[in-house]
VEXMI-554219 format. One line per 3 residues: number of its first residue (from 1); their letters; for each residue x, y, z of C-alpha. Coordinates in nm, 2 decimals. Example, Ala and Ser with C-alpha at 12.3 -4.5 7.8 and 13.67 -1.06 7.14 Angstrom:
BEGIN
1> AS> 1.23,-0.45,0.78 ~ 1.37,-0.11,0.71
This chain:
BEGIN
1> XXX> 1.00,-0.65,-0.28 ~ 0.73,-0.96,-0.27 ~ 0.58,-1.06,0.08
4> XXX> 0.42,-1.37,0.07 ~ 0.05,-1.23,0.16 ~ -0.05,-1.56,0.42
7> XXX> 0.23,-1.49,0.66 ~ 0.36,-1.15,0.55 ~ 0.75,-1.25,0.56
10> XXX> 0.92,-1.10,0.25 ~ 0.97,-1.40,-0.06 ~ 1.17,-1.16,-0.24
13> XXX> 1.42,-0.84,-0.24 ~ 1.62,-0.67,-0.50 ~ 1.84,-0.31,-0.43
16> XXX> 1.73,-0.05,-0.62 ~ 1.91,0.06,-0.87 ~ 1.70,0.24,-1.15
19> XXX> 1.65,0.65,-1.05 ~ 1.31,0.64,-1.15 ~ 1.24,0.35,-0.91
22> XXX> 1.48,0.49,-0.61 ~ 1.32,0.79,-0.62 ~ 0.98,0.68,-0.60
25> XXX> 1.12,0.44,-0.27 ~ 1.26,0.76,-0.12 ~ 0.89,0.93,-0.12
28> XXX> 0.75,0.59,0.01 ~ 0.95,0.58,0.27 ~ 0.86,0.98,0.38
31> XXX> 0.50,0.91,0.37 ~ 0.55,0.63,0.59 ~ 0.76,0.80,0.81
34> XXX> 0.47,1.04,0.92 ~ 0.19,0.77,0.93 ~ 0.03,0.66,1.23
37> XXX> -0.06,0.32,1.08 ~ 0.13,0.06,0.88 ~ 0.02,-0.04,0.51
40> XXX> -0.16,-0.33,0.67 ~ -0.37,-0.16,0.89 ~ -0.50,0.04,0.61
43> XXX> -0.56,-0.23,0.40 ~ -0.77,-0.41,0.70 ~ -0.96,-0.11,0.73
46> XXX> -1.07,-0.08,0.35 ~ -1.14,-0.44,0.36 ~ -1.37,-0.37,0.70
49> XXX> -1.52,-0.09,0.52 ~ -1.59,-0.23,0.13 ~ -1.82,-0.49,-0.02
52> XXX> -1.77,-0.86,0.09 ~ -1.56,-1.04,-0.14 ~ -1.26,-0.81,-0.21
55> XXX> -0.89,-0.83,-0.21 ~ -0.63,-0.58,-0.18 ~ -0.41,-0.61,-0.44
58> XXX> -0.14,-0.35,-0.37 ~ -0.10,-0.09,-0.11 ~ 0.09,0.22,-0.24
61> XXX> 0.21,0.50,0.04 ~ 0.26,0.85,-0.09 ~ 0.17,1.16,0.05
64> XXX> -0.11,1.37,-0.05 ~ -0.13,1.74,0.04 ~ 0.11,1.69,0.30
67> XXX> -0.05,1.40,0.42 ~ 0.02,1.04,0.42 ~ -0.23,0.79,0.21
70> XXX> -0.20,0.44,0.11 ~ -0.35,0.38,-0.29 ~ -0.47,0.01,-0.20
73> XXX> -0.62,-0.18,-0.52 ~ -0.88,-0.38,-0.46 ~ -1.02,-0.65,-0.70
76> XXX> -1.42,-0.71,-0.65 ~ -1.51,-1.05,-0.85 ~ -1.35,-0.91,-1.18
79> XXX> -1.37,-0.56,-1.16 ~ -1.06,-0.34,-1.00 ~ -1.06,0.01,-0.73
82> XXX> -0.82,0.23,-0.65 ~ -0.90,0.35,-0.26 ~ -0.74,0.59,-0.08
85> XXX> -0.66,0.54,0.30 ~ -0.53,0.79,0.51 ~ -0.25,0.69,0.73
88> X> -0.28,0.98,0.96
């Protein structure tokens, strides 16, 4: 899926059809069932909380010891980061 990052509607949606790819969609979903934020809030938040002149590049849920965290990359001037958020 693609969502158009200036108004957030998705641009683009394919089915899943690769096991690989619908598996990793199935524990996506689970992490986001037991968050207490959405992607976007987390992504705000590390935004709020990092150096000026960043942009999240992706936002991954998954759950981590039970617990669900977003992976958000974030690109500073050239450079990339992987930050974990929780979503709990």
């Amino acid at each position: 899926m693609l969502v158009d990052y200036t108004n957030g509607k998705v641009t683009k949606a394919e089915p899943i059809t690769e096991q690989d790819d619908l598996a990793a969609a199935n524990l996506q979903s689970a992490a986001m069932t037991d968050a207490k934020i959405t992607l976007k809030e987390a992504v705000d938040k590390t935004i709020t909380q990092s150096a000026k002149n960043i942009r999240a590049v992706r936002a991954v849920p998954s759950l981590k010891d039970g617990h669900p965290v977003a992976s958000i990359d974030i690109l500073n001037y050239n450079q990339f980061k992987a930050i974990q958020q929780p979503l709990d």
